[in-house]
C-alpha positions, 0 to 999 in steps of 0.5 A: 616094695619098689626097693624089693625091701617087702615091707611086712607092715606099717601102722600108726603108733600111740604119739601124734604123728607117730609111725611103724615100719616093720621090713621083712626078713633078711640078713643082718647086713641088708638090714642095716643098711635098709634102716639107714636108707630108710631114716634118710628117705623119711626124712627127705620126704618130709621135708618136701612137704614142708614137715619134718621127720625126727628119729630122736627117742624122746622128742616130746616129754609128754609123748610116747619116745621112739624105739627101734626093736630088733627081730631076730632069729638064727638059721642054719647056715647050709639050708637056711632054716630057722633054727630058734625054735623047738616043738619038744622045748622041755622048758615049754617055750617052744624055743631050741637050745641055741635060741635059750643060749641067744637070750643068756647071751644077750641078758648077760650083757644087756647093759654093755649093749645099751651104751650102742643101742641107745647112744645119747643123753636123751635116749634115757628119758624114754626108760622108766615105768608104764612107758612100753620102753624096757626097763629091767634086764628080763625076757618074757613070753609074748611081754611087750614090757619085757626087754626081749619079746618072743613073740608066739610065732613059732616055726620059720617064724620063731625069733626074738625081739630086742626091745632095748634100741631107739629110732636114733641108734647106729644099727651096724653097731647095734647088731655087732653088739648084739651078734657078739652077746649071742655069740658069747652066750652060745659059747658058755652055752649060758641059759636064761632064768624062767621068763617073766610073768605079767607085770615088767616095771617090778625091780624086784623082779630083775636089775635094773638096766642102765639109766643114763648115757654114762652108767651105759658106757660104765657097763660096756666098759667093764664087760671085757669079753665083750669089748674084746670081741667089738675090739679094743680100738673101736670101744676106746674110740666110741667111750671117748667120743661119747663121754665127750657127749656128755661133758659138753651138754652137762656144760651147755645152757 
């Protein structure tokens, strides 16, 4: 609070020595930038007590991995108003016209997505089933097995929440990825299919989403319109980088 960052929660998780933070609201920017101070700040402070602070995804095989969910919602511009939700949703959702293109966008391109929001080679051992991680391309009501949450706020509340990110993920890149799905979807006014119902580790309901660092990069590499709108040199430069990642702990023993 001292930061002014005006922290909304913090809570114990399932693993041992597992925390939550959860920051209130405020533009994409700031809060990138405060979840990068904030990892640095953790870490710093744990090791003044003699402990360490780790942000990988899957630290233990036998524990819950660490995710990093994204809130978000869209505003009007001029009066800052929320503008996601809608109390005369025809779908009976609650949620706007834009906010349905929101999720078409960020469905549509979900697989690109995950070669940022979940940017290693142990990022994916915290996907699979019964793991509270997402790991299917589908939305749901309230789901927390879903890859998009809509929490039940409605209002200056309404939001969506991006379930696909790990604690160790770069937040400008995965915000860009994201803002660029959105946008895309808003631009070919791209809706979802009905939201999911009950269980969210049934294949057959919805695809699959990548299952490891390589097929990631596969998909973001494909999903031109994507690529285009992240920019070429930086999407080169990323694939390059990563699949460098990869060759060199395939080698190592």
């Amino acid at each position: 609070n001292k930061l002014g960052w005006k922290v909304h929660s913090f809570d114990h998780e399932d693993a041992n020595g597992q925390f939550e933070f959860d920051f209130a609201y405020a533009d994409v920017m700031t809060m990138a930038d405060r979840f990068v101070v904030w990892r640095l700040m953790m870490k710093e402070i744990a090791r003044k007590h003699g402990w360490e602070a780790t942000m990988m995804a899957k630290p233990y095989a036998d524990r819950t991995g660490s995710g990093a969910h994204f809130n978000m919602s869209l505003a009007d511009v001029k009066t800052g108003e929320n503008i996601s939700g809608d109390a005369a949703d025809p779908r009976g959702c609650g949620l706007s016209k834009l906010a349905y293109q929101f999720l078409g966008g960020l469905k549509k391109h979900a697989a690109a997505i995950v070669a940022v929001s979940c940017p290693t080679v142990n990022s994916y051992k915290r996907f699979g089933p019964d793991s509270l991680a997402p790991w299917l391309i589908d939305w749901g009501l309230d789901n927390r097995s879903a890859m998009v949450r809509i929490p039940p706020d409605r209002g200056s509340g309404a939001r969506l929440e991006l379930r696909l990110g790990d604690a160790s993920a770069n937040p400008y890149l995965v915000v860009a990825a994201a803002l660029a799905a959105i946008l895309l979807g808003i631009r070919a006014g791209q809706e979802p299919p009905l939201p999911l119902e009950g269980y969210g580790y049934n294949p057959s309901n919805a695809d699959l989403l990548p299952m490891d660092l390589t097929s990631a990069l596969d998909a973001l590499q494909a999903d031109a319109k994507l690529t285009d709108l992240l920019g070429k040199e930086f999407v080169s430069s990323y694939l390059t980088y990563k699949r460098n990642e990869v060759e060199r702990f395939q080698r190592h023993v």
